[in-house]
C-alpha positions in Angstrom: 23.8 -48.5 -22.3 22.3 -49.9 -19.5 18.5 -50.9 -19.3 16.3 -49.7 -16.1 12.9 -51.5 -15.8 10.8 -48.5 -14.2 8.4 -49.7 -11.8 4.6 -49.0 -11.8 4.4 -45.3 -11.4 7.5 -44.1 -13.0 6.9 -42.1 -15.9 9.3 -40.5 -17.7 8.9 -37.2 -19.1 12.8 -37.1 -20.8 14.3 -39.8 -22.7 17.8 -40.1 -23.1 18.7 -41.0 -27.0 21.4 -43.3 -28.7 21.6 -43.5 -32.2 23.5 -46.6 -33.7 24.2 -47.8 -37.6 26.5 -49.6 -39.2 29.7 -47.4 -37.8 28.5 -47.7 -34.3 28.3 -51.6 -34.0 25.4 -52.6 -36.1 26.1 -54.7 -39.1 23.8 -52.7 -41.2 22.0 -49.4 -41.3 18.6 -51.2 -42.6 17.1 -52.4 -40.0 13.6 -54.6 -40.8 12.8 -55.6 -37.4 13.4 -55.5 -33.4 12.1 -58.1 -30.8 13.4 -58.9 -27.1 13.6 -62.5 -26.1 12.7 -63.6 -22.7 15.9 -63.4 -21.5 15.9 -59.4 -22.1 18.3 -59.4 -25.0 17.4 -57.5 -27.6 17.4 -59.1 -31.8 17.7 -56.8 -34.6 17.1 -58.0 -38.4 18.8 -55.6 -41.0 20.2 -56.4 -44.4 23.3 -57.4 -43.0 22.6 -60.5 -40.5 21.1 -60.9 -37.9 21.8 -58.5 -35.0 22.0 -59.2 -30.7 22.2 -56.2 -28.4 22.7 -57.1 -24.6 23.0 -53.3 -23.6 26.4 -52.7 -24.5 27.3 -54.3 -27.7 26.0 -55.7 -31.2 27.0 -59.4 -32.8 26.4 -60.1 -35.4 25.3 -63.8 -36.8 24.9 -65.3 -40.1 25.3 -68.2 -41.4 28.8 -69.7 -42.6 29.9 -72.0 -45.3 30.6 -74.7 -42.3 27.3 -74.9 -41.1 24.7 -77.3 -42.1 22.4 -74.5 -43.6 23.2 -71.8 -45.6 20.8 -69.2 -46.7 20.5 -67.2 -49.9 21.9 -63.9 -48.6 22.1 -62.3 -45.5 19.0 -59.6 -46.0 17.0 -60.3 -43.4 13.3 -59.3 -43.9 11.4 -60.4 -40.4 11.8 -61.9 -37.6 9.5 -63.2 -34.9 10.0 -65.2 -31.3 8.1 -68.6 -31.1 7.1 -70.2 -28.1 10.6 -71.8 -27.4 12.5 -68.0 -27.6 14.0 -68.9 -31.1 13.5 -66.7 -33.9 11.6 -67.4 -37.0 13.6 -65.5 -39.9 12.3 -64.3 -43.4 15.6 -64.5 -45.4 14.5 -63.0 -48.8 11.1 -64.7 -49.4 12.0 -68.4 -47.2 11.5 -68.8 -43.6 14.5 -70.0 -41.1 14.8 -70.5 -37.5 17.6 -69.5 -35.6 18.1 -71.0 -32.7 18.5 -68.5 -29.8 20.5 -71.5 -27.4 23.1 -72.2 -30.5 23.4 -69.3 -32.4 23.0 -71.1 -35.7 20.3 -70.9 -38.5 18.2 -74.4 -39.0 15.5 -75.4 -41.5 11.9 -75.5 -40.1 9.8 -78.3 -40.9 7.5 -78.1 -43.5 4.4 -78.3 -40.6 6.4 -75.5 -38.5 6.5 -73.5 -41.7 2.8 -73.4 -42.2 2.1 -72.6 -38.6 4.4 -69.8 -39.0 3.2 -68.0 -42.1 0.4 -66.3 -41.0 2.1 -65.3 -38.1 4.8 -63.7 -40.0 2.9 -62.1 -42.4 0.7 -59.7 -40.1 2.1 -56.2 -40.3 3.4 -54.4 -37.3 0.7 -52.1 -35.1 0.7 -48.7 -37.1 -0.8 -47.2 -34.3 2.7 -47.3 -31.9 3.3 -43.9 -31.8 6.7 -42.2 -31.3 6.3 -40.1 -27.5 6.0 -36.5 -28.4 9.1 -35.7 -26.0 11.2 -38.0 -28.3 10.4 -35.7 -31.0 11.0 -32.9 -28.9 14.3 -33.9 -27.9 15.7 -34.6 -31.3 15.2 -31.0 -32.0 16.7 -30.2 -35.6 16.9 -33.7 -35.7 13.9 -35.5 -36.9 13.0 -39.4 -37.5 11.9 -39.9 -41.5 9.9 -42.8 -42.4 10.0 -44.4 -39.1 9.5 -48.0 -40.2 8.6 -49.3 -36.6 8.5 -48.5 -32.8 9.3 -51.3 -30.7 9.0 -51.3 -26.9 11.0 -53.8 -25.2 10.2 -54.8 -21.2 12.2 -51.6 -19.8 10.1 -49.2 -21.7 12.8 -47.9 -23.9 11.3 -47.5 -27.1 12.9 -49.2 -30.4 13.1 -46.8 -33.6 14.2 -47.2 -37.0 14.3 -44.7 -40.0 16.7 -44.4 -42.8 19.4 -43.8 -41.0 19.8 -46.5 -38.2 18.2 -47.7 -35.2 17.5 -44.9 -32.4 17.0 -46.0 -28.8 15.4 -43.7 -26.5 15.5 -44.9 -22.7 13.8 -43.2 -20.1 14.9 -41.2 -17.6 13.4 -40.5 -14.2 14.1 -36.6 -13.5 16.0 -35.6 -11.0 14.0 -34.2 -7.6 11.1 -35.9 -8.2 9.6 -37.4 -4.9 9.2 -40.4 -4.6 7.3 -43.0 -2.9 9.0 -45.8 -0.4 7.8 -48.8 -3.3 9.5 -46.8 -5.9 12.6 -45.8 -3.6 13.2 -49.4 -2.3 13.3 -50.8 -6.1 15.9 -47.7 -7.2 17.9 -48.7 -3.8 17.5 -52.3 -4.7 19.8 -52.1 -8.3 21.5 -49.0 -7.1 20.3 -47.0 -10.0 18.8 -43.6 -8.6 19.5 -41.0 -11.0 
């Protein structure tokens, strides 16, 4: 899968779907929460570890009998970015960082821990609303108990129900003029569909 970042302008009408769980590459079918760090990869919390995407593949991290930390199971409830593109992990009902530059789990101090309560406690924006022409698509398909809708810097739009994590991308239709801003940015990563 590869990620297009549309540029002012571009709207998609069509998305193009992908449908992953835990026989596709994800370490679990449960997925609690998505974010995108600021390097454009994509974190996944599900019951299973914790989950990076980077457009092509999942790994999956946890934490190991070797490492200085271990936490009490691998169910992974939240997660959130902080300022320094870590991730601040509710593993059952006690807060962990992972670090994003390691790829390990670390205790937070007992200050960071209070700053990051509140924070992790707000509930995600229930009015996100799936796109009408991502229900349209699915046809005899259809998303139950979406649990959230995440949209990450390319506009593709992060959604879980009880089956897995769906990811619908955009797509810019085909014979659709457009304008010299727009054609110099499809020219410029050779991507015009």
């Amino acid at each position: 899968m590869a990620f297009l970042l549309l540029p002012l302008g571009i709207e998609a009408s069509e998305y193009k779907l992908q449908f992953f769980d835990d026989l596709s590459g994800l370490s679990h079918w449960h997925t609690s929460r998505t974010v995108q760090d600021s390097t454009g990869m994509m974190w996944i919390a599900t019951w299973n570890g914790l989950n990076r995407f980077d457009g092509s593949r999942f790994v999956t991290f946890k934490t190991n009998a070797g490492d200085k930390i271990l936490t009490p199971s691998d169910k992974i409830r939240r997660i959130e970015l902080d300022e320094e593109n870590n991730l601040i992990c509710v593993v059952e009902d006690s807060l962990y960082l992972f670090n994003t530059h390691t790829c390990r789990f670390d205790t937070l101090t007992r200050t960071r821990k209070e700053q990051m309560q509140e924070r992790l406690h707000v509930k995600h924006n229930p009015d996100l609303l799936v796109p009408k022409e991502i229900y349209t698509q699915l046809g005899n398909l259809t998303l139950r108990n979406i649990r959230y809708d995440y949209i990450d810097n390319a506009d593709n739009h992060w959604l879980v129900d009880d089956h897995g994590l769906y990811i619908a991308t955009p797509v810019i239709p085909r014979g659709r003029r457009i304008n010299k801003e727009e054609a110099r940015y499809l020219c410029q990563i050779g991507r015009a569909s």
